[in-house]
N, C-alpha and C positions, 0 to 999 in steps of 0.2 A: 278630629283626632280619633284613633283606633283606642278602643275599649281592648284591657289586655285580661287574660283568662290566666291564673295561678298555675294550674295546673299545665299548661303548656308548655310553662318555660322548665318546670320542676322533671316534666317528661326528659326533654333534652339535656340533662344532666346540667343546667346551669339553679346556680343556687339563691336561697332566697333572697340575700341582698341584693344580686344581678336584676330581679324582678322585681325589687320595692322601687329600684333607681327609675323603670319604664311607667310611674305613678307622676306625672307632675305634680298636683291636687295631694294637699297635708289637711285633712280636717280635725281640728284639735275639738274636743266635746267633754262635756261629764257624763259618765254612763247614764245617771236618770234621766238622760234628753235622747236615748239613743232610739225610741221612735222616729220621735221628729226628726233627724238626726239622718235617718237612714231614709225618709221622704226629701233629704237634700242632696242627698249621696245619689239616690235615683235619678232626678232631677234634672242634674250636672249631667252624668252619665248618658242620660238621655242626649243629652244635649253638645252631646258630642268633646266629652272631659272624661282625660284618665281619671280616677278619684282614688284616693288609699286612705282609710278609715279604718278602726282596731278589727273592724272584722275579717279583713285580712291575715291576721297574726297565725301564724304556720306552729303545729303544737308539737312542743319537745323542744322549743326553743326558747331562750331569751327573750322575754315580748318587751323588757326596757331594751336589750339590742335592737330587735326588731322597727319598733317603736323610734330609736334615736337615726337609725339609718335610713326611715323610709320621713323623716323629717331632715335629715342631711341632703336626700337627693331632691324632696321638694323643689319644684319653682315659684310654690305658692303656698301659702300657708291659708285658710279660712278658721279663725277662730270664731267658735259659738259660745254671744253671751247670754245667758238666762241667770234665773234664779238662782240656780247650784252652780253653776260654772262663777258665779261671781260674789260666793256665799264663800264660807270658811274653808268645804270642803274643793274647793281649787283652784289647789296649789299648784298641781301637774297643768291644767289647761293653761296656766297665767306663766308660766316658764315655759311651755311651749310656744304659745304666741309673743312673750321678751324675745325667744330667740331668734321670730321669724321676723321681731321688729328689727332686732339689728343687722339683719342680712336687707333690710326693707323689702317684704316679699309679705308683707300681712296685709290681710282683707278681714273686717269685723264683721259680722253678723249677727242682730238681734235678732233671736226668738221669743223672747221677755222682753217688756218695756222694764228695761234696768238702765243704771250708771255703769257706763264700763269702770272695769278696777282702776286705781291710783295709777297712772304711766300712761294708762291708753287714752287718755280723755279727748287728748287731739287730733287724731286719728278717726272719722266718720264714721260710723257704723253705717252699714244697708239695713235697714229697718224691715226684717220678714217677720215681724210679730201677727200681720194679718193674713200672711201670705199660703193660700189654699194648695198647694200643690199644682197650680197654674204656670206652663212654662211661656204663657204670655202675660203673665204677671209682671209689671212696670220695675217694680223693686227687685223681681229673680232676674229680668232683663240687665237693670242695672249692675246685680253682681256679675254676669256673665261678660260686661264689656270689662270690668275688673279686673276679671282674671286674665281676659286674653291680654289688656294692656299691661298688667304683671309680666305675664308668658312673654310676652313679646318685649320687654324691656322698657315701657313709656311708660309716662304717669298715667296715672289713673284718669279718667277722664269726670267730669264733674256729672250727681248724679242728676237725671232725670225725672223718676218717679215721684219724689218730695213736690217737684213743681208740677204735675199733673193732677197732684194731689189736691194742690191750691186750688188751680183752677176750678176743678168740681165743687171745693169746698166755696170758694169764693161762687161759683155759678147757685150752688142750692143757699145760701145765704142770702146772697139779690132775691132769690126766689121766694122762699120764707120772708122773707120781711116785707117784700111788697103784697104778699096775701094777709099780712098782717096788720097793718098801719097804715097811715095816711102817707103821700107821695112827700107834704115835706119831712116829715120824722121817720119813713123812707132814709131821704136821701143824709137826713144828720144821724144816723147809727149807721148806715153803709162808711160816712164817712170816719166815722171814730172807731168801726170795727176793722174799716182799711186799715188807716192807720197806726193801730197798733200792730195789725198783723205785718204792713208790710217794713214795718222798722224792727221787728223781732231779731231776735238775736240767733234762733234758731235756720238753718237752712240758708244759709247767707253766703253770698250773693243771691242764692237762684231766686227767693223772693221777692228780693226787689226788685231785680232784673224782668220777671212778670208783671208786680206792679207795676211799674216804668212800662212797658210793654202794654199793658189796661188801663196805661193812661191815670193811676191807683196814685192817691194819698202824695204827688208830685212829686215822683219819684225817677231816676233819669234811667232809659233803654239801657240794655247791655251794650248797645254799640258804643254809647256816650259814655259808658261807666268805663270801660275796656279803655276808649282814645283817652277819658279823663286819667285814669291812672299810667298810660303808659308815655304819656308826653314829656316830654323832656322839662324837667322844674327851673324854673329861671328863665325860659326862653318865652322872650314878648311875642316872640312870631307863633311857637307854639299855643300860643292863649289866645293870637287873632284868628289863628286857623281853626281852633276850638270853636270861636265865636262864629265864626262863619257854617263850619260841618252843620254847627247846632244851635242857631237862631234864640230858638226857644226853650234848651235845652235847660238841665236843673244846675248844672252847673255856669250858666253865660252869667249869671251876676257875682260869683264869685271871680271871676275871668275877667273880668269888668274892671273889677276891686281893682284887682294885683295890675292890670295896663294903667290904672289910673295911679296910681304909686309906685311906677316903673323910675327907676334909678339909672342914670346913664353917666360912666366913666371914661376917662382919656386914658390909655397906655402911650410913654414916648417908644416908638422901636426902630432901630438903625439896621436899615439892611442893604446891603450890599451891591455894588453896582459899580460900571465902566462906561467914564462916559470921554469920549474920543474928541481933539479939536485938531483942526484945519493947521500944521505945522511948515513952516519955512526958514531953511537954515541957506543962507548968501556965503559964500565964499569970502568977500572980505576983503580981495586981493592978497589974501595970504597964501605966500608963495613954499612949493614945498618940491624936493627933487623929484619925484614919482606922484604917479596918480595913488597908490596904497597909502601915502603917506597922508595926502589930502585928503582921503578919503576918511583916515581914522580922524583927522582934526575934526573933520566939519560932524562925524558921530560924536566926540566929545560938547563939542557945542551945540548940540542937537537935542542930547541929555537938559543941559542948562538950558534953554530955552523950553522945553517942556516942561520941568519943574515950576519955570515963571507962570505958564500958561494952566499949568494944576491948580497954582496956590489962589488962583482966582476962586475956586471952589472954596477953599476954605475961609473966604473973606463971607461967608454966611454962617448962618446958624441951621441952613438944608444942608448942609453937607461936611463931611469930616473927611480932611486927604489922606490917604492909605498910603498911597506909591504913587511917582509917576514912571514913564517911558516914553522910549521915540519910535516908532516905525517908518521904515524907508518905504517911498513909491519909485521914486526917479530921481536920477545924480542929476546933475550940472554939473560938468569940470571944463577948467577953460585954463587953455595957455597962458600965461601972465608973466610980466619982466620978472626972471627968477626961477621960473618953474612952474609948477602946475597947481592950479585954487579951485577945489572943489567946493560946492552946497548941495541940497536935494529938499522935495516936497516929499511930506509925507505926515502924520499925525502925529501928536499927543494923547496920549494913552495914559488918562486916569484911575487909578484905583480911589475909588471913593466908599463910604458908607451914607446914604441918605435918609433922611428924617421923616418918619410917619407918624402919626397920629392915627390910633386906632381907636373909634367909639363904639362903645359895648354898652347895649340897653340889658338891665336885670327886670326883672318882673316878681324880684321874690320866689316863694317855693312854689 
């Protein structure tokens, strides 16, 4: 992204709202953090992000105008919580960041190990409370995919830094305590210090997904946690495919459970169908002056005769008669004392509905 200069656009006669709007980047702050403050502003900037922060504000003018419009043209909002930002005095920061929740365009950032305010609690903070002014810093990395995925219209993507965190934290823990104790009381505090860390309620999923991952406190891979919760609930097949991906996985005895307590129902369903029989209509000796005339007799009795060879269908409980019909292949007409006696070969033409039974195994949720 092009870093934009104040004074450039102000030269070309275009005004300062025109220029707040070329800001994507809204950083909402309380003055007492505007060192640190302006060590993020850098940062970003570096890193190739427009940024608009109060020091922008152009004098002789409205700085609540100023201020509301270069928050209106935002594509991102970055609220900083600390101490004062989340203390009495602000008010302005916490109605800046509502507004940027309801456009969903907010990114939180700690600089203080605080609670964010009452509304924001669901919403993740990037945790930069240790964060040195390092632009390979895990956590300033993580806010950087934030923004672009803000910028760009996707969700945010889940962060990184927290489970790198672990890991070191988890690697110097093994470490410390096998210099400290014995290999079995080792391996029962690695095990109870797992375990609580990897069922923590903090950083979730991504914790446990490492555990799972370290093989930690039996906990299942992200690949198993992802297929476990996107499987279709109720399907026996999805829970045998489960069991197969994942042999050994955390979830194959809960998968287990629900195939062994699978329920299986009958639907009756009638559906539809024509089924054709082999038809023969004889002339009869019935004598008629023209062949037209014989012709329409022997389709009246052609009719009745198929109707008989239908109703056979419905001397079952597979089938229900709908209609019948005749179709013609080939006349027969023959001369005869009288006049002329037609018949023809040709089919019966069933309209029928047939009987299924459809069995449907449940497997529960």
């Amino acid at each position: 992204m092009v870093k934009y200069n104040p004074t450039e656009y102000r030269g070309n006669g275009m005004t300062e709202t025109a220029h707040e709007s070329m800001y994507e980047i809204f950083i909402s702050y309380k003055r007492e953090d505007e060192t640190r403050v302006a060590q993020l502003a850098l940062a970003l900037q570096d890193a190739g992000h427009s940024v608009w922060w109060d020091r922008h504000l152009a004098a002789g003018e409205s700085w609540h105008a100023q201020i509301r419009a270069a928050l209106d043209a935002a594509k991102c909002v970055i609220v900083v919580w600390t101490q004062e930002s989340v203390g009495p005095g602000g008010d302005f920061v916490r109605d800046e960041a509502m507004q940027a929740k309801r456009r969903g365009i907010l990114i939180p950032v700690m600089l203080d190990k605080v609670d964010p305010p009452l509304g924001f609690g669901e919403i993740q903070s990037i945790d930069l409370s240790h964060w040195k002014d390092n632009p390979r810093d895990p956590f300033f990395r993580d806010l950087c995919d934030a923004i672009t995925a803000k910028l760009e219209g996707r969700p945010v993507p889940p962060a990184k830094a927290p489970m790198s965190r672990l890991v070191r934290r988890l690697a110097w823990s093994g470490f410390a305590s096998m210099m400290g104790a014995g290999s079995i009381t080792i391996g029962f505090n690695l095990f109870s210090v797992n375990d609580q860390m990897c069922t923590t309620s903090f950083f979730q999923p991504q914790i446990s997904d490492l555990c799972g991952a370290l093989g930690l406190s039996n906990r299942p891979t992200r690949e198993e946690r992802i297929a476990w919760e996107n499987r279709e609930r109720g399907s026996c097949v999805a829970l045998r495919t489960h069991i197969e991906q994942f042999p050994q996985g955390f979830h194959r005895s809960e998968a287990a459970d629900l195939l062994t307590a699978r329920r299986i129902t009958q639907t009756e369903t009638w559906i539809p169908a024509i089924r054709e029989l082999t038809l023969f209509v004889t002339h009869g000796g019935e004598a008629h002056a023209d062949q037209s005339a014989a012709q329409a007799a022997a389709t009246m009795r052609a009719q009745t005769r198929a109707g008989q060879l239908c109703k056979g269908f419905a001397a079952t409980n597979t089938f229900r008669l709908i209609s019948s019909a005749s179709t013609l292949q080939v006349w027969h007409c023959n001369a005869v004392t009288g006049g002329i006696a037609c018949g023809f070969e040709g089919d019966a033409v069933c309209e029928v509905e047939e009987r299924h039974i459809v069995e449907t195994e449940n497997c529960g949720n």
